[in-house]
N, CA and C atoms of all chains as a GROMACS GRO file, in nm:
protein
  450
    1UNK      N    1   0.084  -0.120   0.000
    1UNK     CA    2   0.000   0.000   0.000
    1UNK      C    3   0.088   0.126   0.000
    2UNK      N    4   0.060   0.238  -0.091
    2UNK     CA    5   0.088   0.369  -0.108
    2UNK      C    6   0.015   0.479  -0.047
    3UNK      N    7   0.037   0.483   0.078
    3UNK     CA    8  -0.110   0.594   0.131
    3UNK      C    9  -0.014   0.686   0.069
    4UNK      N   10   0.036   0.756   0.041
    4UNK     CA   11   0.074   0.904  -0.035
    4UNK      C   12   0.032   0.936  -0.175
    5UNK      N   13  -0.047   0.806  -0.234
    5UNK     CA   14   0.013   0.802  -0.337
    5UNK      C   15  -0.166   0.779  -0.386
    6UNK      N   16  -0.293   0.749  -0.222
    6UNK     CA   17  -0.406   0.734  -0.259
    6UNK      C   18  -0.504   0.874  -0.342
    7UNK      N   19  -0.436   0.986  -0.291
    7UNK     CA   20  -0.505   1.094  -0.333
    7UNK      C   21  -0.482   1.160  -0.429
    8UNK      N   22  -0.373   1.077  -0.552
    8UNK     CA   23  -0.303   1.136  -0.662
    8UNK      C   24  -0.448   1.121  -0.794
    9UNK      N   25  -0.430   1.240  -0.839
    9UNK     CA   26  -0.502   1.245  -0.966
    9UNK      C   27  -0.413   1.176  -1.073
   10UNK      N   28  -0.459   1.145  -1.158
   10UNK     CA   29  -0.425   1.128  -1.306
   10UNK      C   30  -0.526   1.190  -1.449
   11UNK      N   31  -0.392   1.258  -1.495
   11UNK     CA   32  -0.439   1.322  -1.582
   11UNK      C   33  -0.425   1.307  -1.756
   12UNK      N   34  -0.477   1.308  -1.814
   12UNK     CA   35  -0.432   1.288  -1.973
   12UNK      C   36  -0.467   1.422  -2.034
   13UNK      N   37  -0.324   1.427  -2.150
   13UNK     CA   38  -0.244   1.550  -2.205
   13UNK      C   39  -0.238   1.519  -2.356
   14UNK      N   40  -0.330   1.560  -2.456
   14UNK     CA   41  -0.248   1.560  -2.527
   14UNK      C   42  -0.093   1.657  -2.572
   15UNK      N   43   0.026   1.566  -2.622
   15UNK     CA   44   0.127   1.684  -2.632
   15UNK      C   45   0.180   1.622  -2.794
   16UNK      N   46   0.162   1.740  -2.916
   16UNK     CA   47   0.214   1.692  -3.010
   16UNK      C   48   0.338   1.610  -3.026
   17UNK      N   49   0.386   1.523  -2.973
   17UNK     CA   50   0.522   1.440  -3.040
   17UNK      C   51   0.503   1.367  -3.143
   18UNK      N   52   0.630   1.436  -3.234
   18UNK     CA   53   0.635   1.310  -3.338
   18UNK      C   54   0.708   1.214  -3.384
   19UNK      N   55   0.813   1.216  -3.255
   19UNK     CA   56   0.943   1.107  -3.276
   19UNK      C   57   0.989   1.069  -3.149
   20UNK      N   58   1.058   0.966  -3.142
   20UNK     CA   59   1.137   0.967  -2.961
   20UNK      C   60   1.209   1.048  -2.914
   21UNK      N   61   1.258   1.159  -3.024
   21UNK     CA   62   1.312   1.285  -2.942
   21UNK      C   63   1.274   1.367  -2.922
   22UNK      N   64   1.110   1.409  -2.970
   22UNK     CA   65   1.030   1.450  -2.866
   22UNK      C   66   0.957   1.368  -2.736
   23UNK      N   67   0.964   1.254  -2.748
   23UNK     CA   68   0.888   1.205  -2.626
   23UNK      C   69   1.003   1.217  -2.522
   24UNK      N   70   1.129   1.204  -2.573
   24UNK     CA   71   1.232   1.206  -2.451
   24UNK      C   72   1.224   1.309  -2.407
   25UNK      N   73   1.191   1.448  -2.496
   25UNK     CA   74   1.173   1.570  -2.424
   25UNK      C   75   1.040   1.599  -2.353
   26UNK      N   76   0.963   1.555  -2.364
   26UNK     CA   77   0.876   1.544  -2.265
   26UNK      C   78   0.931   1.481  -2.151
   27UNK      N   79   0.998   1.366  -2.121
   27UNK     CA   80   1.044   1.270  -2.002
   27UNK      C   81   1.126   1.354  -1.932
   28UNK      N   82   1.210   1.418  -2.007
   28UNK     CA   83   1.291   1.504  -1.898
   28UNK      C   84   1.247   1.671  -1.868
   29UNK      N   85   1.186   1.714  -1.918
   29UNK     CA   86   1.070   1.827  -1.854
   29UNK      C   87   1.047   1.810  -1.722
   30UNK      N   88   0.966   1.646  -1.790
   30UNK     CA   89   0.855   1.615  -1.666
   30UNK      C   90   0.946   1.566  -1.560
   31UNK      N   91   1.056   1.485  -1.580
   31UNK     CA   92   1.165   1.488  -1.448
   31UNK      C   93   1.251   1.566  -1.373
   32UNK      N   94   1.220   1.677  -1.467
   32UNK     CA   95   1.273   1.804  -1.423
   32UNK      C   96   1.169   1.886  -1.276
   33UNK      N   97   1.046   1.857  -1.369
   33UNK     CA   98   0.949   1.916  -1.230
   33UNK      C   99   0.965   1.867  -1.133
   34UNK      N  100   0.964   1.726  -1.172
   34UNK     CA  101   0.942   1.594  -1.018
   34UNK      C  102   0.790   1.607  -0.959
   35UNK      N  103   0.776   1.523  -0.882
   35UNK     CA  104   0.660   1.495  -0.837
   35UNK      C  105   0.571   1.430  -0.902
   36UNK      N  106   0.618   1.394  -0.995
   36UNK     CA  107   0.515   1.322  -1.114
   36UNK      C  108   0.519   1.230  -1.144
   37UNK      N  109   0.446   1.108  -1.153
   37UNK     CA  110   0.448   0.966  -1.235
   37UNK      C  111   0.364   1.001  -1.346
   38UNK      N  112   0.436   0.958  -1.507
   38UNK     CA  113   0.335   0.934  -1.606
   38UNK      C  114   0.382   0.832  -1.714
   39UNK      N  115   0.306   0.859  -1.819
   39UNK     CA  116   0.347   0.719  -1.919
   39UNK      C  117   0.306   0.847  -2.037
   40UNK      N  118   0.388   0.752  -2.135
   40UNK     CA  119   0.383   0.849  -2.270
   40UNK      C  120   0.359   0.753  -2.376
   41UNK      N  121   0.250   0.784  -2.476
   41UNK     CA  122   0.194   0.741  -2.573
   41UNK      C  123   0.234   0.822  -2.701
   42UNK      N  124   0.351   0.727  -2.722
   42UNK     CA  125   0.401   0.850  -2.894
   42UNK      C  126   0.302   0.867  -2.978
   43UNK      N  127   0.253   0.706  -2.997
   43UNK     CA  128   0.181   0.700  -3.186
   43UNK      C  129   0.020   0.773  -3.104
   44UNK      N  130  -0.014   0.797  -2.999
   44UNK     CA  131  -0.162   0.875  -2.979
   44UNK      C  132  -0.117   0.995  -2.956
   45UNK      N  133   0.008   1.038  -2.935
   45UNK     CA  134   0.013   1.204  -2.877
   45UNK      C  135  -0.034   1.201  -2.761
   46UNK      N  136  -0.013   1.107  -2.675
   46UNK     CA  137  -0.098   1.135  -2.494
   46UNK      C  138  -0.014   1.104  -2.420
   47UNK      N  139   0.003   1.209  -2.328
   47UNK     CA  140   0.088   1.170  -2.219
   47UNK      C  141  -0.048   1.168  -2.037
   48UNK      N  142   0.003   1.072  -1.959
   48UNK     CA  143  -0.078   1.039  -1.878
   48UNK      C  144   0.000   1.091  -1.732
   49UNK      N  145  -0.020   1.138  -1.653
   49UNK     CA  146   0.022   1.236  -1.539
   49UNK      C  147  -0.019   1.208  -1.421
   50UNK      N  148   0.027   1.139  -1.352
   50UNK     CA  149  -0.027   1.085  -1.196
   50UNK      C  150   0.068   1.221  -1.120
   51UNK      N  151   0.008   1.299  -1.078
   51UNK     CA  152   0.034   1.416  -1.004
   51UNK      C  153  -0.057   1.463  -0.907
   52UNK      N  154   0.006   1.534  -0.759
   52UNK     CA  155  -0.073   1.656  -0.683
   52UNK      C  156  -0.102   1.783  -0.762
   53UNK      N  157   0.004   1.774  -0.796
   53UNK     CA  158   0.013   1.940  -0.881
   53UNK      C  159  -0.102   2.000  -0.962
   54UNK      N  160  -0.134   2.118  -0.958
   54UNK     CA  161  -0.220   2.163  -1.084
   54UNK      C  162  -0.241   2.133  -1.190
   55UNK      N  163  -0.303   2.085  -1.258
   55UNK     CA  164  -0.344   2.064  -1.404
   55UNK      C  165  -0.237   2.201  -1.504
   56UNK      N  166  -0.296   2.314  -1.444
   56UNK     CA  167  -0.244   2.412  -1.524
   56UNK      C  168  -0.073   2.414  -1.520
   57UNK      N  169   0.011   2.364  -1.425
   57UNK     CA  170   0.159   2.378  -1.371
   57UNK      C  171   0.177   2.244  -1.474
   58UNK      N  172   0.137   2.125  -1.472
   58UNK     CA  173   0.122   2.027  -1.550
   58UNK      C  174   0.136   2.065  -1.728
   59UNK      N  175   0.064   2.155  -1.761
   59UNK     CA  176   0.032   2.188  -1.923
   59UNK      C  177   0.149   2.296  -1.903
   60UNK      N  178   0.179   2.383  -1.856
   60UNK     CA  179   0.259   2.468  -1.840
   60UNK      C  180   0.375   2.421  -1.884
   61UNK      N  181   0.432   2.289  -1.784
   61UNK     CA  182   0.554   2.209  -1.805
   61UNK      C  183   0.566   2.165  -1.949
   62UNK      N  184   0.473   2.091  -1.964
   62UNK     CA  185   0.439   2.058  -2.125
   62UNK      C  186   0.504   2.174  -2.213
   63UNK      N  187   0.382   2.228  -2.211
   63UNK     CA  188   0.409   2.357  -2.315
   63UNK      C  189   0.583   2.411  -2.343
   64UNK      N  190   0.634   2.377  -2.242
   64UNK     CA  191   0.769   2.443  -2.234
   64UNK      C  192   0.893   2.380  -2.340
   65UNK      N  193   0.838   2.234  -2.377
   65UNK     CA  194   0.871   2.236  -2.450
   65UNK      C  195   0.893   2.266  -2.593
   66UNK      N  196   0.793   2.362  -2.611
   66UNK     CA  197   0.771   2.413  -2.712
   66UNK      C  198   0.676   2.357  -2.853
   67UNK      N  199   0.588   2.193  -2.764
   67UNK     CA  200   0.518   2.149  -2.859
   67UNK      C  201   0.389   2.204  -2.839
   68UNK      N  202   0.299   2.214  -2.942
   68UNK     CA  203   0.137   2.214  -2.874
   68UNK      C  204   0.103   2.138  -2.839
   69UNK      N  205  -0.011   2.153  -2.698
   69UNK     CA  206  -0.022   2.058  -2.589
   69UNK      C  207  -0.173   2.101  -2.539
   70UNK      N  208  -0.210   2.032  -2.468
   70UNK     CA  209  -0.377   2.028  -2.395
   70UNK      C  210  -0.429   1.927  -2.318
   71UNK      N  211  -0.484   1.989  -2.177
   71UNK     CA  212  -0.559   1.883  -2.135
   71UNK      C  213  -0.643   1.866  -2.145
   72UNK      N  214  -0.686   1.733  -2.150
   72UNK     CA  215  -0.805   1.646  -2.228
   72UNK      C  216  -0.907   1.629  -2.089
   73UNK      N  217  -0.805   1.602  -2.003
   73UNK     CA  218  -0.934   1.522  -1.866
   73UNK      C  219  -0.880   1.458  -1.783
   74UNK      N  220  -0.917   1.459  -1.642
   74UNK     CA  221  -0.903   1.339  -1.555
   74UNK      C  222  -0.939   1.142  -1.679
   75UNK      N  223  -0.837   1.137  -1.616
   75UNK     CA  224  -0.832   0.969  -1.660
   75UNK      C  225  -0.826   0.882  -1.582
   76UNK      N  226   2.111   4.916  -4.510
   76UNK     CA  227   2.199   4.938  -4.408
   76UNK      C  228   2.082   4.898  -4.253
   77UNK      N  229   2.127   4.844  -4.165
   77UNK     CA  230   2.011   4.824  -4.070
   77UNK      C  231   2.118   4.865  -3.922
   78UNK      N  232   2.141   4.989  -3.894
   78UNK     CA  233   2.250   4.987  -3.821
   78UNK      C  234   2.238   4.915  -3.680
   79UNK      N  235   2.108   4.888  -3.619
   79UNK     CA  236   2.091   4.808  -3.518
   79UNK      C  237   2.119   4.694  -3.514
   80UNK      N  238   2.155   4.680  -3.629
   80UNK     CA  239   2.229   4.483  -3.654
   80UNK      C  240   2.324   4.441  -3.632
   81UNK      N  241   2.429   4.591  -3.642
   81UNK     CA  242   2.581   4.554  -3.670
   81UNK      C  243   2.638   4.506  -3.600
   82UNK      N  244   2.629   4.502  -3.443
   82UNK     CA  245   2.711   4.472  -3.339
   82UNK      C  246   2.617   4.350  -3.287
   83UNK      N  247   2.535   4.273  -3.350
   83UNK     CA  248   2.450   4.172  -3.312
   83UNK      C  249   2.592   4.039  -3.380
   84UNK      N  250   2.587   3.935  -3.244
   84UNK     CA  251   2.713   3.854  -3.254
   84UNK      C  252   2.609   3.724  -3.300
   85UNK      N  253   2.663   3.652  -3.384
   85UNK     CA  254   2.585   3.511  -3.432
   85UNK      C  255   2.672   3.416  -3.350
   86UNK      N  256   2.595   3.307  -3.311
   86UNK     CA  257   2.616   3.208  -3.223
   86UNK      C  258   2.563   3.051  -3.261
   87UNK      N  259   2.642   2.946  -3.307
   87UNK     CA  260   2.644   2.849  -3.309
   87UNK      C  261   2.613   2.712  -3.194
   88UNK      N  262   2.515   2.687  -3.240
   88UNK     CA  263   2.472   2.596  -3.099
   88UNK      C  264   2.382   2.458  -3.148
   89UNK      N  265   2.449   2.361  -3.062
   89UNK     CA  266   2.401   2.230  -3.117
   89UNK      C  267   2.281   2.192  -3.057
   90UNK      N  268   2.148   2.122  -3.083
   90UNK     CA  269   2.054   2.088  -3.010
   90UNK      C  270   1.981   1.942  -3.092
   91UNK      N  271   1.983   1.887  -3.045
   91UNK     CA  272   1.948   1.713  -3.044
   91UNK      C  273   1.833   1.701  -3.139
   92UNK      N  274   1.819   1.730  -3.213
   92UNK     CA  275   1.689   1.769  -3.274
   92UNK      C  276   1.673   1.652  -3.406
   93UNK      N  277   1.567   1.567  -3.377
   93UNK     CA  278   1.566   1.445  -3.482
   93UNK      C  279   1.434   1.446  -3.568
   94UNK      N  280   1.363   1.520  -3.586
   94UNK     CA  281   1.263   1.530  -3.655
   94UNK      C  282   1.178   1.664  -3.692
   95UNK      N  283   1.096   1.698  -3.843
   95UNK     CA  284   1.016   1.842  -3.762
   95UNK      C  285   0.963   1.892  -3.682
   96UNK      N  286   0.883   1.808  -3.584
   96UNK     CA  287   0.829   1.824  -3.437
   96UNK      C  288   0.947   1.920  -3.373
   97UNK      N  289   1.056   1.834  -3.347
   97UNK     CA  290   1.156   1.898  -3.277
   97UNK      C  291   1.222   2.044  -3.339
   98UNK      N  292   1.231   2.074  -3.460
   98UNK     CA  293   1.299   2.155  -3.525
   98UNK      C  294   1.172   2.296  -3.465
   99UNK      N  295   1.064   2.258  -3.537
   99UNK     CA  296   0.904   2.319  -3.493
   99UNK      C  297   0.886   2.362  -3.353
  100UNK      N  298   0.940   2.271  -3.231
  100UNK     CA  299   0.985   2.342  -3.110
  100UNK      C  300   1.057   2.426  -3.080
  101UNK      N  301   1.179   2.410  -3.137
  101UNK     CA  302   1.329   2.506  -3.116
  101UNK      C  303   1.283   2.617  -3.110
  102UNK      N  304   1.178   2.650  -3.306
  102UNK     CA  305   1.167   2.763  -3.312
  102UNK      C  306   1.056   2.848  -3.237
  103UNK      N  307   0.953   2.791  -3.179
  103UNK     CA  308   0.861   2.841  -3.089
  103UNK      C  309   0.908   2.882  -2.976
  104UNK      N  310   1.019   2.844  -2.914
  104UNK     CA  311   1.066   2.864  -2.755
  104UNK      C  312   1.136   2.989  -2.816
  105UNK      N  313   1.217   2.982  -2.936
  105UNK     CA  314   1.296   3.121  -2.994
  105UNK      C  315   1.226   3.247  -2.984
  106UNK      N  316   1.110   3.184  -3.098
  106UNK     CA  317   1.016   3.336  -3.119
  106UNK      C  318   0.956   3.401  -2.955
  107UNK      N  319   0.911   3.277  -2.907
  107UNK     CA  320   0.883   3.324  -2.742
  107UNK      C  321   0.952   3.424  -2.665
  108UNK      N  322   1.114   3.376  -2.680
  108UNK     CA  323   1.176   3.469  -2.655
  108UNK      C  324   1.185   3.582  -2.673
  109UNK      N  325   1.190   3.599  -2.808
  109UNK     CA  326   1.232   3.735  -2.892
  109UNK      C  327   1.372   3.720  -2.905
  110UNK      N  328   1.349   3.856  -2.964
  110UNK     CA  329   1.517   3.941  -2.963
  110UNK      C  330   1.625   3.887  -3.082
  111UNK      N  331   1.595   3.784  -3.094
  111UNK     CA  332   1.636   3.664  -3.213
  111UNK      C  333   1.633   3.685  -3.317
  112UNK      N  334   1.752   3.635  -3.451
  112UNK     CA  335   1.724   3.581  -3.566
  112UNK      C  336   1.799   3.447  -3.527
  113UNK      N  337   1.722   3.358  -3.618
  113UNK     CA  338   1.816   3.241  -3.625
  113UNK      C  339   1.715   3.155  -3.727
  114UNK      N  340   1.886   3.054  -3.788
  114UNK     CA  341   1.825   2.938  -3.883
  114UNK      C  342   1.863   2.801  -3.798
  115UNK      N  343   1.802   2.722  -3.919
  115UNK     CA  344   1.802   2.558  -3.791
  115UNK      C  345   1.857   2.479  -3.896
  116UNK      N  346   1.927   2.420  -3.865
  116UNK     CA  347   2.008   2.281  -3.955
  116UNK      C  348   1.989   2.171  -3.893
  117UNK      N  349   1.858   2.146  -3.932
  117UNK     CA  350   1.790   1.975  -3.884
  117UNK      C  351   1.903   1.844  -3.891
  118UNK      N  352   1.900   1.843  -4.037
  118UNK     CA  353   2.038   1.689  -4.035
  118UNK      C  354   2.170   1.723  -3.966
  119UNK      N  355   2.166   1.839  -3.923
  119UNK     CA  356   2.308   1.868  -3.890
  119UNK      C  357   2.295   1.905  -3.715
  120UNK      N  358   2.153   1.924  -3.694
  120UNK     CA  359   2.128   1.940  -3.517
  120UNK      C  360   2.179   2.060  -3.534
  121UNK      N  361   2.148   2.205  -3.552
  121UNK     CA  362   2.254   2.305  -3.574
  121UNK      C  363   2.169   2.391  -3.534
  122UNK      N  364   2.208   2.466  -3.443
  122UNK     CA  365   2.093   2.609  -3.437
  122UNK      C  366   2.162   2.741  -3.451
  123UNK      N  367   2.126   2.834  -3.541
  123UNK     CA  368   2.240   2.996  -3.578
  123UNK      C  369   2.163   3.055  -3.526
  124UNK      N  370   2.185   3.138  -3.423
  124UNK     CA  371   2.090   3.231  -3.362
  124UNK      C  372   2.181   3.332  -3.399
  125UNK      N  373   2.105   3.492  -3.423
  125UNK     CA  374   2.184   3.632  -3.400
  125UNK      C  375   2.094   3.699  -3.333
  126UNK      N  376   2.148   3.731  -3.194
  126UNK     CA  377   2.119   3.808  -3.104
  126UNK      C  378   2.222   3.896  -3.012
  127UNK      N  379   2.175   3.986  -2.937
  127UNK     CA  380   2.254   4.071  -2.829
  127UNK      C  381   2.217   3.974  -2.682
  128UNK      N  382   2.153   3.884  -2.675
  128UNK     CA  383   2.128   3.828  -2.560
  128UNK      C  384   2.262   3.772  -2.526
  129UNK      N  385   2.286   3.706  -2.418
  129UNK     CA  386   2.395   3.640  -2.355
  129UNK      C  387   2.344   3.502  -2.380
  130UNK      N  388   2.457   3.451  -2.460
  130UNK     CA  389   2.422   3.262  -2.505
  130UNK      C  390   2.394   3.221  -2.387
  131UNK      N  391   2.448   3.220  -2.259
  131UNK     CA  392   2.376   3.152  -2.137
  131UNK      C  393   2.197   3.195  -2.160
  132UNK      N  394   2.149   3.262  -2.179
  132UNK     CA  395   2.022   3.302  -2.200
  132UNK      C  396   1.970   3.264  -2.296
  133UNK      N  397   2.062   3.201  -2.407
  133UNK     CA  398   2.008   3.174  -2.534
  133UNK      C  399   2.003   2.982  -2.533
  134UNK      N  400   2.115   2.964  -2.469
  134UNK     CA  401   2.129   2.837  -2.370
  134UNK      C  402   2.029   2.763  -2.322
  135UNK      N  403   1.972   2.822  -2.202
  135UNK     CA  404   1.897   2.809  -2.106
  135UNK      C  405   1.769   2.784  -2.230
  136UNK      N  406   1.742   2.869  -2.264
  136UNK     CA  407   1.646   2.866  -2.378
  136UNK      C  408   1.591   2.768  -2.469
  137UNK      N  409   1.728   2.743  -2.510
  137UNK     CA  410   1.709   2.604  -2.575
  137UNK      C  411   1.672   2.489  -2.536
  138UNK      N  412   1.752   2.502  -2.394
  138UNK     CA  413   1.707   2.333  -2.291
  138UNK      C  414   1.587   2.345  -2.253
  139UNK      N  415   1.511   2.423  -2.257
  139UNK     CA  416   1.411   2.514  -2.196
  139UNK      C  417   1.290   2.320  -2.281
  140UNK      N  418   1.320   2.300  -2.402
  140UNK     CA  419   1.278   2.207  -2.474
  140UNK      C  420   1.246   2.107  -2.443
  141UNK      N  421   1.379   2.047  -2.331
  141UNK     CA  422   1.357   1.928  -2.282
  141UNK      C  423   1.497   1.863  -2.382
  142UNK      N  424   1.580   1.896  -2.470
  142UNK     CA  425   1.642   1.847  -2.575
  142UNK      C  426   1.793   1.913  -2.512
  143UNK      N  427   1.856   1.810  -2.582
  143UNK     CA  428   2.028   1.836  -2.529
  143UNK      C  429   2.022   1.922  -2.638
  144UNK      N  430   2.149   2.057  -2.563
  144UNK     CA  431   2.188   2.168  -2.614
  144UNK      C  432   2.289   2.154  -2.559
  145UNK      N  433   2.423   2.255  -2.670
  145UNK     CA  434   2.557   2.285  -2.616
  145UNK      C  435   2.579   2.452  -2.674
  146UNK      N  436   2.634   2.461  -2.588
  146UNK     CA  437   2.689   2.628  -2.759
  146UNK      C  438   2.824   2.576  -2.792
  147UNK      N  439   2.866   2.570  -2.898
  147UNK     CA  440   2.948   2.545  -2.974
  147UNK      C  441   3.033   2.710  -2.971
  148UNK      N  442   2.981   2.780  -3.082
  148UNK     CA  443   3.085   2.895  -3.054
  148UNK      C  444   3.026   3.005  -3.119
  149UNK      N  445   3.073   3.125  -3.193
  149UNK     CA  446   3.058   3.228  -3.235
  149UNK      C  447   3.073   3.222  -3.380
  150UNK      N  448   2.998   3.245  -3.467
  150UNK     CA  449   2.981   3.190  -3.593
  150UNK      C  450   3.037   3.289  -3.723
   0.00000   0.00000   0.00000
């Protein structure tokens, strides 16, 4: 059991990638923030976000990489 | 004659860049910036920026991506 880990949202993102060197740049963004567990879906463009953090601090991070990005929804 | 140009230093800088997605990023975090000209040499990972900014700023910028960056040198 993870009690820290019971009150985590998950979120789905789309973030344009279109190769593994954008998905790697998404991976290290997002390890850059920390606090985050997610999984990345190249061939759908979705990245999935088990986070406390804001939705908006979440797309923010995204965005930084300079792809277009959006959240879709709790998942 | 564009005399605000003249003392603008061009700067050579490498960034990991394997596809248009990625190339399509570089230049969005650029324009974000401002202050910038620059071209991109995809097969070659190559980024020419001309600016008055400080390459640490132009640096930072680039990683800003999520993508390995170096500055190489003064072009």
């Amino acid at each position: 059991m993870k009690p820290f880990e019971l009150f985590r949202q998950k979120h789905e993102f789309f973030v344009d990638m279109t190769c593994e060197g954008c998905s790697g740049a998404v991976t290290r963004v997002l390890n850059k923030l920390g606090g985050v567990q997610f999984e990345i879906d190249l061939p759908n463009k979705k990245v999935f976000i088990e986070s406390d953090k804001d939705t908006d601090v979440l797309l923010e991070t995204l965005k930084k990489t300079g792809k277009a990005a959006n959240y879709i929804g709790p998942k």
